[in-house]
N, C-alpha and C positions, 0 to 999 in steps of 0.2 A: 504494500500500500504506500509506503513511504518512497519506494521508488518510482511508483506513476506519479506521484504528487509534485516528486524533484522534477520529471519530464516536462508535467503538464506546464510548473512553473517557470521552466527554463525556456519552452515555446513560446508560454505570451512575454516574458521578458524579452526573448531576441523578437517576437514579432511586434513588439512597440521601439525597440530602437531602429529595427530597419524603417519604419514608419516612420519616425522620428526622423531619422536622415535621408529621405528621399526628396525629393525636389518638384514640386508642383510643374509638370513640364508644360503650362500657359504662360505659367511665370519666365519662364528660362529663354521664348521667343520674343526676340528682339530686332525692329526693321535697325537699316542702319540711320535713315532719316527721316523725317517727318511724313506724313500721310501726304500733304501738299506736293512735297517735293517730289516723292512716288510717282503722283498721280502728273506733274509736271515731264516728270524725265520718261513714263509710258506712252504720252501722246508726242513729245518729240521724237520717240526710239521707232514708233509706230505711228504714222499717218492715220488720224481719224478725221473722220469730218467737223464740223467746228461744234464745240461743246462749252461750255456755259457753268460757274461753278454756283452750287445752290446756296443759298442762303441760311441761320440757322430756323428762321421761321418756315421757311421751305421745307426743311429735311421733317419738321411735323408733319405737315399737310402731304407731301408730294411719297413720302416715305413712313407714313404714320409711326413715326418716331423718335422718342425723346430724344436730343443730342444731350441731354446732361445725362444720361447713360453711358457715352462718348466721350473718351480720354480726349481723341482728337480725329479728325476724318477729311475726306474731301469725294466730294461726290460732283460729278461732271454728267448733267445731259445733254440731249441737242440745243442746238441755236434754233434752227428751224425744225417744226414738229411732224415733218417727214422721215426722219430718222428713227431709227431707235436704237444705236448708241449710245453705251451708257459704260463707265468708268465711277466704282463706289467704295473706296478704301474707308474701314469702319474700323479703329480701335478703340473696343471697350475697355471701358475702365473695371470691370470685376467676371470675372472667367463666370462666374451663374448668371448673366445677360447674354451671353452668346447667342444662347439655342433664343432667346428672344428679338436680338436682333436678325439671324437666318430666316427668324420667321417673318420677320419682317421685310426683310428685301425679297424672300421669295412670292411674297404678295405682292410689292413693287415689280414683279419678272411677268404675276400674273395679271396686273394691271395697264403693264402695256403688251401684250400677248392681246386682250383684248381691246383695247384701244386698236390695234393694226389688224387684228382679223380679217376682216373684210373691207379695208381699206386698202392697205400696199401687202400683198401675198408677200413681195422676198424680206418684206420689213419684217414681219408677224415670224418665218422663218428664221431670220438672222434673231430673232425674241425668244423664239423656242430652242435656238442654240446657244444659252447665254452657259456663263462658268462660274460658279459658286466655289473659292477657295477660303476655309478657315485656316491658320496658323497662329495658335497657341486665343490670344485676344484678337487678334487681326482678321478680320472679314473681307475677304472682296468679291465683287461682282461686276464681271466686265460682260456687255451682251454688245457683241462688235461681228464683221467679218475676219477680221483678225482676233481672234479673243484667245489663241493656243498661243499667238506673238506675243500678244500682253500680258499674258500670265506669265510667261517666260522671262519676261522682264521683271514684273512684280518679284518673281521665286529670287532673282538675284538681289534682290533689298533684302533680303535674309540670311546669316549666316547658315552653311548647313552642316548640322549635327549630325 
């Protein structure tokens, strides 16, 4: 009896140190510069059409979502409302907001999905081909013809582990 006892105890003692020293890996991902800058150096790296950055009372209404959620971000849509084009670097400020903001741009993806339906077919197309990448706090969503280019570029603002 005294010898399962020492076991039992010896298990949760190492399985509260290993716990103890592991590293929240949201925490540990790190771009090299700011969301702005990101979202600057992607549409220089990659031609898009002209795009337009939101505002913060925008990002409620047009993206039903708080920016005080939001460490820091920059979100880019069209100039003119022919496109759909879109460039959305999201860093939250607390790793249990994520799955909240995903859900939230994935309603922005279905927003304009339907907006272009039946309006321009290759727009509504290029809508339904959009890229949803999280990294640790960092959100993006690019919904472009290029959108395998721009994430390629995003992946390089990250160190990789």
């Amino acid at each position: 009896m005294k010898k399962r006892m020492m076991v039992f105890m010896f298990t949760l003692v190492l399985g509260m140190v290993i716990t103890g020293c592991s590293k929240d890996k949201s925490d540990a991902i790190e771009a090299k510069m700011p969301a702005k800058e990101m979202a600057e150096k992607m549409v220089k790296e990659v031609e898009e059409p002209a795009l337009i950055e939101l505002q913060p009372d925008e990002v409620k209404e047009i993206y039903n979502l708080d920016p005080e959620k939001l460490d820091e971000y920059s979100i880019r849509i069209p100039l003119m409302s022919v496109k759909t084009n879109e460039i959305a670097i999201l860093k939250v400020k607390d790793a249990k907001d994520v799955p909240d903001v995903e859900s939230a741009v994935k309603q922005r993806v279905e927003n304009v999905k339907k907006q272009f339906e039946h309006y321009l077919p290759d727009q509504y197309e290029n809508a339904k081909n959009y890229k949803l990448v999280t990294k640790g706090n960092y959100v993006l969503l690019v919904i472009s013809e290029k959108a395998d280019e721009l994430v390629k570029v995003y992946d390089s603002f990250f160190d990789q582990k």
